[in-house]
N, C-alpha and C positions, 0 to 999 in steps of 0.2 A: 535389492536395489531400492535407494530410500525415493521418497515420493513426496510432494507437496503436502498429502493427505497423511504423512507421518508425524508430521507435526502439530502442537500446542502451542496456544499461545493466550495469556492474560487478556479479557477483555477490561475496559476501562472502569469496568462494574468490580473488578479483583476476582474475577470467575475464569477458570481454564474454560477454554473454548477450544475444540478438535477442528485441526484445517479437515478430514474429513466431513466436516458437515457440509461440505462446501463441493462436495463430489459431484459431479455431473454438471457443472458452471466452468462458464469462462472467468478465469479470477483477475480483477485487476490491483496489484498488489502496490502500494505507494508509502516512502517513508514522507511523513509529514510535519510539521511547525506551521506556529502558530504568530511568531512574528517575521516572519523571511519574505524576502520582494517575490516569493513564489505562490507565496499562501491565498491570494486570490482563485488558485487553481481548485482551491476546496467547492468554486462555485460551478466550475465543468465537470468535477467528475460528481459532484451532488448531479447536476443535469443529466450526464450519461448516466449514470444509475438510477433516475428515475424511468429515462427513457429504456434502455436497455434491459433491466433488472426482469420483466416481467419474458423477457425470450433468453433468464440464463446469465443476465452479470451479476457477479458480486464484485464491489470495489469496497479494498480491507485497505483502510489505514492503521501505518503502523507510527505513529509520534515520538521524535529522537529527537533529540538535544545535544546529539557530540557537531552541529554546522554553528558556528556563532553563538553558542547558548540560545538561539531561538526556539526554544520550546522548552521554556523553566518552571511550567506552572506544573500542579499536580492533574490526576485523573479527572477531579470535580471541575477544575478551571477551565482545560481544557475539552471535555464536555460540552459544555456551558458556551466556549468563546465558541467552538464550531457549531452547532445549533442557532444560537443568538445570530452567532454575523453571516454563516453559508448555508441555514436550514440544514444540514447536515442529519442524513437519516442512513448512508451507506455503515457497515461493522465499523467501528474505530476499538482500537485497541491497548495494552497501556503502554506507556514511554520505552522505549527499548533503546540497546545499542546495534549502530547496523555492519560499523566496522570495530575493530582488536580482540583482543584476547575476551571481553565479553559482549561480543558481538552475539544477537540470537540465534540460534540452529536454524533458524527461515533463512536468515537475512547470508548465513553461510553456505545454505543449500542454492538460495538466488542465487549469489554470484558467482560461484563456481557453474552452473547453467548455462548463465548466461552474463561474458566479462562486460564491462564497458570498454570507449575507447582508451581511458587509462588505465586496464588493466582491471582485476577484479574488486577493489575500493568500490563503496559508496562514495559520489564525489562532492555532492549536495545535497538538498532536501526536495523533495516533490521525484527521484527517481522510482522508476516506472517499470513494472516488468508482468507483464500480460501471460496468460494461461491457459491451457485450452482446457476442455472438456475430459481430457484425461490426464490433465495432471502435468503433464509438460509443459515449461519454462520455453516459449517460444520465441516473446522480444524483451530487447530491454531498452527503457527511454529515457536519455537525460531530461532533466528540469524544464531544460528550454522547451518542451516538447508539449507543447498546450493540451489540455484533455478533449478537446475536439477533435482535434488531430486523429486521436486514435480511434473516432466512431469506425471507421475503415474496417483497419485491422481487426476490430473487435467485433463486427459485422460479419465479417468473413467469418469466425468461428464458431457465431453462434449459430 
């Protein structure tokens, strides 16, 4: 049975990174952009990850470019613009696809886990999909779904 923790994936540095290391945390997993009317949200889940982090979150961004071309820059730009403008200290990772045929092995484990209401598509940027402590795909949250929101749910599992 594959697992959350079977997974690799490019950090922004160009270093494979093991979703294993990340074993025994709640994962809050996000595709993200850099110009999208969502991209303020880089400022709550920076907050819930500092708050949270020390009882057990990691929030992994993962930065895609197939919503509006909003996230055209490379690994250094991108970097640079979430540090600079959201202090941004949570893993970020590099640019992926999240749906077709070069969609990531993460991003196809996600959604078959856990569909959206349209079905199992990524449908925009900032979607959300929460993880417990053993690797199970618990929820998944459209855009609209502020990263306050989720101290809750993310409470409960730590």
């Amino acid at each position: 049975m594959t697992s959350i923790y079977d997974f690799t994936a490019k950090t922004l540095a160009g270093k494979n990174a093991s979703l294993g290391d990340y074993k025994g945390q709640v994962l809050l997993i996000v595709n993200t952009a850099s110009k999208c009317g969502f991209t303020p949200q880089y400022e709550g889940l920076e907050k819930l990850y500092e708050a949270l982090h020390p009882k057990g979150l990691s929030v992994l961004g993962f930065p895609c470019n197939q919503f509006g071309a909003q996230e055209p820059g490379g690994a250094d730009e991108i970097g640079q613009f979430c540090q600079v403008n959201y202090g941004v200290s949570f893993p970020m990772f590099a640019k992926i696809d999240v749906n077709g045929a070069d969609a990531h092995p993460l991003y196809k484990f996600l959604k078959h886990e856990k569909k959206g209401l349209l079905g199992g598509r990524i449908n925009w940027n900032f979607t959300k999909f929460l993880v417990d402590r053993a690797g199970q795909v618990v929820a998944r949250y459209a855009p609209v779904k502020k990263p306050q929101a989720l101290e809750e749910p993310i409470a409960k599992l730590l």
